[in-house]
C-alpha positions in Angstrom: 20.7 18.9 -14.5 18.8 16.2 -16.4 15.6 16.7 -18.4 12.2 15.6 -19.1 10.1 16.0 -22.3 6.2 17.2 -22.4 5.1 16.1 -25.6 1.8 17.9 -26.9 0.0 17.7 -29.9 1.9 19.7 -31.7 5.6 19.1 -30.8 7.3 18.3 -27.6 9.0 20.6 -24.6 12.0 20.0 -22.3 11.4 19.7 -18.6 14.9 19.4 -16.0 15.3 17.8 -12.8 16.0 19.3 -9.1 14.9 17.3 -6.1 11.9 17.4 -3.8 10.4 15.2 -0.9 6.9 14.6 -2.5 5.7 11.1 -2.0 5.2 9.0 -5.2 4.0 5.4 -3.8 4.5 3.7 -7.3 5.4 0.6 -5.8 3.5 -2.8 -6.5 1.7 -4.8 -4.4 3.8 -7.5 -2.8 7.1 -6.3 -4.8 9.6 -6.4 -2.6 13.6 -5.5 -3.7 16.9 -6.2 -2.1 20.2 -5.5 -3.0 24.2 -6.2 -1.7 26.0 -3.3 -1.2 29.0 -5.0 0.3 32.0 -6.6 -1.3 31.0 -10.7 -0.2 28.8 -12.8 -1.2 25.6 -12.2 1.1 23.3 -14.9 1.7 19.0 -15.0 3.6 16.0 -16.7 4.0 12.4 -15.6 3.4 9.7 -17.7 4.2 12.4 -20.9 4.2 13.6 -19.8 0.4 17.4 -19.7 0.2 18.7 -16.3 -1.3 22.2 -15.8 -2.8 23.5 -12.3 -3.7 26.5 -11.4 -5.1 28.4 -8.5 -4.3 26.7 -5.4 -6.6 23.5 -7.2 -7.6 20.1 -6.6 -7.0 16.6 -8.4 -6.6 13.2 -9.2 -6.8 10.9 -11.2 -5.0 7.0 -11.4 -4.5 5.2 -11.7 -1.1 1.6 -12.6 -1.1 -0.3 -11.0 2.1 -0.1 -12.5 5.4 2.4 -13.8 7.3 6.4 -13.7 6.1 9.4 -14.9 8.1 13.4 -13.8 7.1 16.6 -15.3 8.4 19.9 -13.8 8.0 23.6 -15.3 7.2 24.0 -14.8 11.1 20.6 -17.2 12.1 18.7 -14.1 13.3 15.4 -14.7 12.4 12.5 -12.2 11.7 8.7 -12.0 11.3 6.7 -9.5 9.4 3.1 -9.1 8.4 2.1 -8.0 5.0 -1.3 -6.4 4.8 -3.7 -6.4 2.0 -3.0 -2.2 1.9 0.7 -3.0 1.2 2.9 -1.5 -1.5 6.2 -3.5 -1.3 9.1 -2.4 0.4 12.7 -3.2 0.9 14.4 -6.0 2.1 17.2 -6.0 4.6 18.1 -8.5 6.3 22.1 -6.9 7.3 20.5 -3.1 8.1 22.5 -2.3 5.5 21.4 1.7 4.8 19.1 2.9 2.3 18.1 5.8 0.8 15.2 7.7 -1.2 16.5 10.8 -3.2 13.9 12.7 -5.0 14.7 14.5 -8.1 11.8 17.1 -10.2 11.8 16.9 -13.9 10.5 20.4 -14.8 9.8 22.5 -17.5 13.0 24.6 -18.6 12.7 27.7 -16.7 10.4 26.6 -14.1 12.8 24.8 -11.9 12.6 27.3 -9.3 9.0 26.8 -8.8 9.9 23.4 -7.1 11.6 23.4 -4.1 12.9 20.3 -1.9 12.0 20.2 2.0 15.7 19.2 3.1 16.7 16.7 5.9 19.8 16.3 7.7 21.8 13.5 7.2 25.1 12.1 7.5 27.1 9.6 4.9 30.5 8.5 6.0 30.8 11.4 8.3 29.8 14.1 6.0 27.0 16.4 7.2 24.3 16.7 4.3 21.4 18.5 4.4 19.1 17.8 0.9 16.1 15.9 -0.2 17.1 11.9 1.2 15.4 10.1 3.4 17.7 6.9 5.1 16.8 4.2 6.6 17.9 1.1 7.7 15.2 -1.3 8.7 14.8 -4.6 8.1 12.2 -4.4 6.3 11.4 -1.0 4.5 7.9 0.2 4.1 7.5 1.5 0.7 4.3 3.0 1.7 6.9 5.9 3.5 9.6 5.1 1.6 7.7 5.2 -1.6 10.0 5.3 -4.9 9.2 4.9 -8.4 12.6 3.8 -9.5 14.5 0.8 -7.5 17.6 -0.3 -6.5 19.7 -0.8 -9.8 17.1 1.1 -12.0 18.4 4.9 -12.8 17.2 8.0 -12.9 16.1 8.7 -16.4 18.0 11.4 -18.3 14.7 12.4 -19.3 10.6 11.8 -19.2 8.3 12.6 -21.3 4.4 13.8 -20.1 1.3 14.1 -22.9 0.0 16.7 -20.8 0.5 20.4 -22.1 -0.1 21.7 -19.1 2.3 20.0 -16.5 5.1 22.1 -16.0 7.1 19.6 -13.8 6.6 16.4 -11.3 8.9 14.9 -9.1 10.0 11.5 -8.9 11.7 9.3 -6.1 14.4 6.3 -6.4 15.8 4.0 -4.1 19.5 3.1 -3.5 22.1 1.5 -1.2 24.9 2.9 -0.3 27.2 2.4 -2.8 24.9 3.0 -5.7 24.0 6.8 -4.0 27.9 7.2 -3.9 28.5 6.3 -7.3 25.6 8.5 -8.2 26.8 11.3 -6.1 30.4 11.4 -7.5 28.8 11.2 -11.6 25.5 13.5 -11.0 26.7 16.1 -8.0 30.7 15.9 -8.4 30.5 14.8 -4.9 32.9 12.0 -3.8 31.7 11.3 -0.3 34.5 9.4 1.5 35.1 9.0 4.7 35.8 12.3 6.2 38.1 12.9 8.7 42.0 11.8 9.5 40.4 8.8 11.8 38.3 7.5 9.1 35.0 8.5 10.1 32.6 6.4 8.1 29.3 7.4 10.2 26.1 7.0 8.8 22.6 8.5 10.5 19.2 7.0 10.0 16.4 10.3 9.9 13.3 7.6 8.9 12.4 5.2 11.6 9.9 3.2 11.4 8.0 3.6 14.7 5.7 0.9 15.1 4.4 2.1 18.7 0.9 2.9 19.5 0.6 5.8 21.6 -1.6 5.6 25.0 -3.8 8.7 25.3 -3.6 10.8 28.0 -6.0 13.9 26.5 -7.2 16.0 29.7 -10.4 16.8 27.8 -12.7 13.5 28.4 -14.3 14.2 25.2 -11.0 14.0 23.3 -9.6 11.6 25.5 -12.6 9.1 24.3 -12.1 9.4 20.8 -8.7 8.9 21.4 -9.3 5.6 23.4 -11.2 4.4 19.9 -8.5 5.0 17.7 -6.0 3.2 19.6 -8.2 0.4 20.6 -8.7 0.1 16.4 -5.3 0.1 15.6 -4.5 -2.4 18.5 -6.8 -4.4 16.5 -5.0 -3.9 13.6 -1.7 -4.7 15.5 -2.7 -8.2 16.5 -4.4 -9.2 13.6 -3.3 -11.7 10.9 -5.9 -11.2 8.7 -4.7 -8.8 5.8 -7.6 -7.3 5.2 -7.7 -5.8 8.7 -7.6 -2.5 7.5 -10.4 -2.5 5.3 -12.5 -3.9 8.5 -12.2 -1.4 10.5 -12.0 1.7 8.0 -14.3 3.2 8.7 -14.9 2.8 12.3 -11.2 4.7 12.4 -12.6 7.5 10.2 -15.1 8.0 12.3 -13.4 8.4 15.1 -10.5 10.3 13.8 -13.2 12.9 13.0 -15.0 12.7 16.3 -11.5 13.4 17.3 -11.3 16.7 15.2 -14.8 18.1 16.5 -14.1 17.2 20.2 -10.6 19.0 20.0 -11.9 21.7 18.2 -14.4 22.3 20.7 -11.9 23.5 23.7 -8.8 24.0 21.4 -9.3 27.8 22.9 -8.5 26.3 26.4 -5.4 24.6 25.2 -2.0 25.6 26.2 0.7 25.2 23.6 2.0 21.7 25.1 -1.3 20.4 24.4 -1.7 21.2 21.1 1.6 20.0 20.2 0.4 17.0 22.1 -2.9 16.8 20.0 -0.3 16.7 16.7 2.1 14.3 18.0 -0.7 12.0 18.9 -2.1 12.5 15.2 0.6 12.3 13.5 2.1 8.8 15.3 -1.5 7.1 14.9 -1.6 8.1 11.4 1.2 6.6 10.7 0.5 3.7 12.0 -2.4 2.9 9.8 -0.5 3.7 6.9 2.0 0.7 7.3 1.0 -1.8 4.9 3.9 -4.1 6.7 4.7 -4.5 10.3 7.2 -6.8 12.1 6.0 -8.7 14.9 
């Protein structure tokens, strides 16, 4: 278990690591990192700009908002807006997989007070179920895939915090693949091979990136109006290629996100349990989408 240090006025105290799920979107604006997991030479295009990346090594570059386009060594060619909201991402032009594992630095004897929301997820045909997110998009939203430390750049054995009071935080990284193996087999004594006689070498994805926009079908015609403003704002937002989009129509969407609220709330005593789950599927997906600070078109 690593540590962390709280350093007070009058001395300094040891906090240790465990891992939660707790967003920490550190990322900057228009920092976007890319790595090669593979054993050859990879090669890619963004915006017409010849990459070359040698196996192990990782990268930087800087995307201004608007309009992007990638190419990969196999001549498929991408296109993805970067909004004004953005906080850099990942680029992958192979789908090669990535992960976010989050580790909490805490206080030595308050470890237990944090505790990680697992997800399931599979790594060369091991079952896992523990605090990582994978992905493998080809171009990874930091915004939900938001980590403080980036491909190449560790895990610190230890932080240190000038507040007395904190008695932990929790802290997200980003890796490829076979960085998170190297780290499994040093940090968790875990050597993750492929798994069976056969060579099973599956991987699952449990973060997509769902850039649909739901059509409303509400049976209560209040609801069902509100609804009909939300999506016709985000459709906005969808074929725009302005990046200040979001900041336009802000406020029309809170608005109706709360008109929304109140009209559901109104006959959420009539509603059968399909409906509400309805209701929450329908929130959840639009708020997503106005979270994404980059979308492919």
């Amino acid at each position: 278990m690593k540590w962390a240090v709280k350093a007070g006025l009058s001395g300094a105290i040891i906090l240790s690591i465990a891992a939660c799920d707790s967003l920490d979107p550190t990322s900057t604006k228009g920092e976007f990192h890319y790595s090669n997991p593979t054993n050859n030479t990879m090669t890619f295009k963004v915006d017409d700009k010849d990459y070359k990346v040698e196996p192990g090594a990782t990268g930087q570059l800087s995307l201004s908002p608007g309009m992007h386009s990638m190419v990969n060594a196999k001549g498929e060619k991408s296109q993805f807006m970067v909004f004004d909201n953005n906080t850099g991402g990942i680029i992958n032009p192979d789908h090669q997989m990535y992960y976010m594992l989050s580790e909490v630095y805490a206080v030595k004897g308050h470890e237990q007070r944090f505790r990680p929301a697992e997800y399931a997820v599979t790594i060369n045909g091991h079952n896992l179920k523990m605090p990582l997110l994978s992905a493998n998009a080809t171009i990874i939203d930091h915004t939900f895939f938001a980590c403080k430390y980036q491909l190449g750049e560790p895990f610190p054995d230890n932080i240190t915090t000038l507040d007395k009071n904190t008695e932990g935080n929790i802290y997200n990284k980003c890796f490829d693949k076979t960085e998170l193996l190297t780290y499994f087999e040093k940090e968790y004594n875990q050597k993750l091979d492929p798994s069976s006689e056969n060579g099973d070498a599956s991987d699952s994805v449990n973060t997509v990136f769902d850039y649909r926009i739901p059509e409303p079908k509400f049976k209560d015609p209040a609801t069902q109006k509100q609804a009909e403003k939300i999506v016709s704002l985000l459709k906005k937002i969808n074929d725009s290629t302005d990046p200040g989009i979001h900041e336009d129509v802000r406020k029309e969407l809170f608005q109706a996100t709360s008109d929304l609220v109140s009209a559901d709330v109104k006959v959420a005593a009539k509603n059968t349990v399909e409906d509400n789950k309805y209701y929450n599927a329908f929130v959840e997906q639009t708020g997503r989408f106005r979270g994404y600070g980059i979308l492919p078109k």
